[in-house]
N, C-alpha and C positions, 0 to 999 in steps of 0.2 A: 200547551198547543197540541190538536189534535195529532193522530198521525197522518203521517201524508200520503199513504195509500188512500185514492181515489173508494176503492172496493171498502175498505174499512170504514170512512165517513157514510159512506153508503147505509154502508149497515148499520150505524149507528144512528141516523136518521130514522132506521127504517121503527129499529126499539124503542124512538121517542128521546133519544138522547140528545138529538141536536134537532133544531127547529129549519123549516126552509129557508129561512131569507141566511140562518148562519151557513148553513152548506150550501150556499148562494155566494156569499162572501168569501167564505174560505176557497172554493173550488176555483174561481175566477180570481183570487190572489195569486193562486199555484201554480195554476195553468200558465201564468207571464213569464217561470224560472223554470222551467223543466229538470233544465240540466242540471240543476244544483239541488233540484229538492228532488226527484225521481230515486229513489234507492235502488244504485248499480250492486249485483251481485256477484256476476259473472266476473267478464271479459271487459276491460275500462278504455276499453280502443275506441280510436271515433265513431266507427259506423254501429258498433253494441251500444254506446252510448246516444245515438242517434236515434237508433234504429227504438231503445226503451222511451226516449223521450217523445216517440209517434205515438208508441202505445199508451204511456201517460197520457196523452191531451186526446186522444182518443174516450179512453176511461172516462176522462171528466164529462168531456163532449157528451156523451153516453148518459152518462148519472145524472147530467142537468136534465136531457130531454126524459128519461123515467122518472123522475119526481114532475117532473112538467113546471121548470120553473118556467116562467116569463115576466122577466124583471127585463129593466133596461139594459144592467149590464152583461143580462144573458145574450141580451140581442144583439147587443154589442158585438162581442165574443164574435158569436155564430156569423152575421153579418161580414167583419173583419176575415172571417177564416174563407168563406164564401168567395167576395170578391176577390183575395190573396189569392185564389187557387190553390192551394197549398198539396201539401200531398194527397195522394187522391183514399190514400186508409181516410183522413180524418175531413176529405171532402165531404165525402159520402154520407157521414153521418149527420155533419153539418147543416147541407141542404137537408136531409130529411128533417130535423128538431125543425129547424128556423121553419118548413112550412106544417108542421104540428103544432107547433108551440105558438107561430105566428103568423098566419093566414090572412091577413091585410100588410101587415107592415113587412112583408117578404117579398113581397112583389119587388118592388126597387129593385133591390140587389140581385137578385135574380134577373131582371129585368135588363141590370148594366152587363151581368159575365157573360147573357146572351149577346148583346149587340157588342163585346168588347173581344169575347174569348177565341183563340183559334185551336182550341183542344176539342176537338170530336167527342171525345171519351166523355168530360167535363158536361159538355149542348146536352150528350145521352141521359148522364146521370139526371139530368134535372126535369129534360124533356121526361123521362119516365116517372119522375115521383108526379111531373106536374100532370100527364096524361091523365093518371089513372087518382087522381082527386077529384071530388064534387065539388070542389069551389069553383063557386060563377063566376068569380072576380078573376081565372087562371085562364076564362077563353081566351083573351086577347093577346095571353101570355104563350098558349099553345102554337097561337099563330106564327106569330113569334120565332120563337124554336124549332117550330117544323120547317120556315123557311130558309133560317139560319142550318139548319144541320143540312136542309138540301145543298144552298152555298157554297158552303166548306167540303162536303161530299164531293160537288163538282169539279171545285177545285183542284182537289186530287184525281181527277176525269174516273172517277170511281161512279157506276151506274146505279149504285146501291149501297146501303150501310155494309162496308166487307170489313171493318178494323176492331179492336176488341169491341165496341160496345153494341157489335151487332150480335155477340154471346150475351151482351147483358139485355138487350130487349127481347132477344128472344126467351131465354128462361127468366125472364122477368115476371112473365106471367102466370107461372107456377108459384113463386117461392117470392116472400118478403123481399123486401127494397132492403131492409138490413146487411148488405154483403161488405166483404171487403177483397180485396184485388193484394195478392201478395208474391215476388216470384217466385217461381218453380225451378229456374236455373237458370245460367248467364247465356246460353242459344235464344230460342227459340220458342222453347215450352214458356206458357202464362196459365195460373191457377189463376180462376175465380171462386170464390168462398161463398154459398149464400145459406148464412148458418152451418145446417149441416151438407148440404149438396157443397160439392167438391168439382170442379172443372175444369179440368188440362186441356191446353188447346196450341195447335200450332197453326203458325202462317206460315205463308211462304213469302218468298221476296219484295212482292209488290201491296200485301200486307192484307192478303186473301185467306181466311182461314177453311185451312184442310184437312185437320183433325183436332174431333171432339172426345174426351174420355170422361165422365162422368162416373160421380161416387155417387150414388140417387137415394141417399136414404129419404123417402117419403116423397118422391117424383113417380105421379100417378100418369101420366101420359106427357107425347112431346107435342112442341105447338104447332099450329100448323105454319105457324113463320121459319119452320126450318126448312121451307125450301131458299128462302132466300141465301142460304149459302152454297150456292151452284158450286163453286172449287171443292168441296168437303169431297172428301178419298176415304178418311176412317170413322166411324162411328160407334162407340161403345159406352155401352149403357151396362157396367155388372152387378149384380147383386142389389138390382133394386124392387118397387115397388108397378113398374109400368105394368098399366092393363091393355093399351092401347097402342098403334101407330096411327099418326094419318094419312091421308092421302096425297097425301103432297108429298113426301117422302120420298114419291117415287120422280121429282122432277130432279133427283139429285144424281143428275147426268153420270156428274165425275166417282162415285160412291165404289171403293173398291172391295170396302169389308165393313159388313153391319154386323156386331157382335151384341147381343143381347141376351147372355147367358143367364139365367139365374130371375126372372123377373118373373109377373102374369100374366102375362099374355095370354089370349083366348084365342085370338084368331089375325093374319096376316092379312092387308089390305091387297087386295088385288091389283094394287098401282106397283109393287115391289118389284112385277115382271116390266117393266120400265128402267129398271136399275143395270142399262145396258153394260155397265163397266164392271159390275158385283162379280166380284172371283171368289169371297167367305160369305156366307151368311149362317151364323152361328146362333141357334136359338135355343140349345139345351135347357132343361128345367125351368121349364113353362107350362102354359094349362092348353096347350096347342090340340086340338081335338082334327083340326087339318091342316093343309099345306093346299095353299091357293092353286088351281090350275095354271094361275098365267107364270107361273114358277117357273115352265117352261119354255119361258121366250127370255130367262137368264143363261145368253149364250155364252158369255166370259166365265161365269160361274167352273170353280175349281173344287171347291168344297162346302157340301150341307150337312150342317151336321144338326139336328133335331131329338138329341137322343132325352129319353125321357121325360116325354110330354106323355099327351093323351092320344096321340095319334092311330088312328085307325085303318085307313087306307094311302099306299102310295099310290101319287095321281100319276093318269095317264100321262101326262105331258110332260113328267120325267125323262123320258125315252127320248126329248130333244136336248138334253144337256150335254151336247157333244163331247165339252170341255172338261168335262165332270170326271175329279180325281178319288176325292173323300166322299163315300155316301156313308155316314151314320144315323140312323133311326131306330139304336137300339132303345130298351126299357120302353117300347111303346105299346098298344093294344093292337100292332098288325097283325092279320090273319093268314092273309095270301102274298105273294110274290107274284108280281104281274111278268109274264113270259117276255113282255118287249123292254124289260129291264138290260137284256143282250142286247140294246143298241149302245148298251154305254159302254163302246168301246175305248175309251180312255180309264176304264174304272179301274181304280189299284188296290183301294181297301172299301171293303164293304159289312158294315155292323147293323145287325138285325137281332143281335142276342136281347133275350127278356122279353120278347113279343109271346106271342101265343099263333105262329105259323100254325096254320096244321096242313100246308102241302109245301114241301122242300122239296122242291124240284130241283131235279141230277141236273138239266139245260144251268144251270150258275154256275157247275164247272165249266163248262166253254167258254165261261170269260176268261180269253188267256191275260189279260193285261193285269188280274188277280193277281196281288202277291199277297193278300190278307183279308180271310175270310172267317167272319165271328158269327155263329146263329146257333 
C-alpha cells in the first residue's frame, strides 16, 4: 500500500508511478478515515488531531482538483463536502474544484446551499468564484445569490456586507480564490490567507470590521470596494508592493491611522483630505515625489511622517494642520522651508535631515512647542 501522505501520492503520480483513476481511488478511500490514517506527530489531543485531519482532507481536496480528476466519485466527494458545509478551510477549496472540474453538474449543489444556507461567509465564498466565471449556465445562479446574500444581510439590519466576507470580496479581486480563513487568536483578531497575502482583521461588536493589517506580498493596488467598510479606524498596508490608492479611500469617514510604510507609491489621491478622523498617516519609503494639497484639510491629523520618499516641496496647506504633532520628511529632495510652517503650533518633533535645504531659517527656533529638532 501506498503511503498515505496525500503530498507523496501526488508526487508519485506526477513520476508516472501511479495512474489517475488509482490516485482517484486511493485518495477518496482515505479521505472517509482521517483520523486513523492521517500520521499524528505531535500533540495526540483532540483538537491537534482534529485540527491535522482538516488538513488531511484539505490535501486530498487539493490534489484531486490539480490532477483535474472528474470521475463520479470525485463529485461525489466534493458535492457531499459542499452541501455539508463543513469547515470552511476545506469549504473553500471544495466549491472551487467542483466548479472547475464540473461546470454543469455544479449547479445543483450550489444551487441547494444557496436557497438552504444561513452562513453569510459560505453565500460569499460561492457568490465570488460564481461572479467572476464565464459560464453562461452561472447567470441564473448569480441571481440567485445576490438576492440571497441581500436577504440574510438584511436580516441582520446590516445596510451592507460589514462581516468577514466583506474582507473576502473585497481583496478578492487582486489575489486567487485559493485562500484559506485560519484563527489568529481567541478575541477578536481573524487572518485571512490568500496564498501569500496575510490579513488580520478586527470587528467590533456588532460585527463591523475596524481594522485591516495586511502582509501584501505581490498586492499592487487596493479596490476601490474599500470604501464599503465605513467603520474601518486602522489600515496598514507594510512592506508590500502597492503603487496606487483610490479614490474612494477617502469616503472612509471613521479612518484614524493609514500606515503604508514601505510600499510604491508614486503619488496620494487628493480624496485623502477627506479623511476627517486621520490622526497617522504614515507613508515612509515610497516613491512619493509630492504630498497632495488637500493634506491640509486633515484637521484631526497628529502625525505625518513621509520620510524618505522623493519629496521635493512641502505644501502650502501644511500650515492648517493645527493638530499637528510629528512632522517627518526627512531623506527627502526638499530645498526650502516654507516661513508659514510657524503656524504649527502644536509641532513637538520636526525631521527634515538628508534633504538638501539650502535656507535654514533661525524663524524654526520660535517654534516653542519644539522639543526635537533634526535638519
Amino acid at each position: 500500500m501506498p503511503d498515505l501522505n496525500p503530498k507523496i501520492v501526488y508526487n508519485k503520480y506526477r513520476k508516472g508511478e501511479i495512474d489517475k483513476t488509482s490516485v482517484n481511488n486511493f485518495l477518496i478511500s482515505i479521505i472517509e478515515y482521517p483520523q486513523e490514517n492521517y500520521p499524528i506527530t505531535t500533540d495526540k489531543a483532540y483538537h491537534a488531531r482534529r485540527t491535522q485531519n482538516i488538513q488531511f482532507r484539505i490535501e486530498v481536496v487539493k490534489i484531486l482538483g490539480e490532477i483535474g480528476i472528474k470521475s463520479k466519485k470525485s463529485f461525489d466527494l466534493l458535492e457531499n463536502i459542499v452541501i455539508s458545509e463543513g469547515s470552511g478551510l476545506i469549504f473553500t477549496p471544495a466549491v472551487k474544484i467542483l466548479i472547475e472540474n464540473f461546470p454543469d453538474k455544479c449547479i445543483e449543489p450550489l444551487r441547494w446551499v444557496t436557497q438552504n444556507t444561513h452562513s453569510t461567509q459560505n453565500l460569499a465564498i460561492i457568490f465570488d468564484f460564481v461572479w467572476w466565471s464565464d459560464n453562461p449556465m452561472f447567470s441564473d445562479l448569480k441571481n440567485e445569490l445576490y438576492n440571497r446574500l441581500g436577504n440574510l444581510i438584511q436580516k441582520h439590519n446590516e445596510k451592507d456586507l460589514i462581516l468577514e466576507e466583506t474582507i473576502v470580496l473585497t481583496l478578492i479581486e487582486q489575489f486567487s480564490h485559493d485562500f484559506e480563513k485560519i484563527n489568529y487568536d481567541q478575541n477578536t483578531d481573524e487572518v485571512l490567507r490568500f496564498r501569500d497575502l496575510y490579513c488580520i482583521y478586527k470587528t467590533n461588536q456588532d460585527g463591523h470590521v475596524i481594522e485591516i493589517h495586511l502582509a501584501p506580498y505581490g498586492l499592487t493596488y487596493v479596490p476601490e470596494s474599500i470604501s464599503k467598510l465605513e467603520y474601518l479606524k486602522i489600515f496598514s498596508s507594510i512592506g508590500g508592493e502597492l503603487f496606487e490608492l483610490p479614490e474612494s479611500i477617502g469616503q472612509l469617514h471613521h479612518l484614524e491611522v493609514l500606515d503604508l510604510l514601505g510600499n510604491r507609491l508614486k503619488k496620494l489621491p487628493e480624496s485623502i483630505g477627506d479623511l476627517k478622523c486621520l490622526k497617522k498617516l504614515m507613508v515612509e519609503s515610497n516613491n512619493l515625489h509630492s504630498l497632495p494639497n488637500s493634506i491640509g484639510r486633515l484637521k484631526s491629523l497628529i502625525e505625518l511622517s513621509a520620510h524618505s520618499n522623493k519629496i521635493a516641496d512641502i505644501p502650502e496647506s501644511i500650515c492648517k494642520l493645527k493638530s499637528l504633532k510629528i512632522l517627518n520628511l526627512g531623506g527627502n529632495k526638499i530645498e526650502y522651508i516654507p516661513h508659514n510652517i510657524l503656524s504649527l503650533k502644536n509641532l513637538e518633533i520636526l525631521d527634515l535631515a538628508g534633504n538638501i535645504i539650502k535656507n535654514k531659517p533661525e524663524f524654526i527656533q520660535s517654534l516653542r512647542s519644539i522639543t526635537k529638532l533634526i535638519l
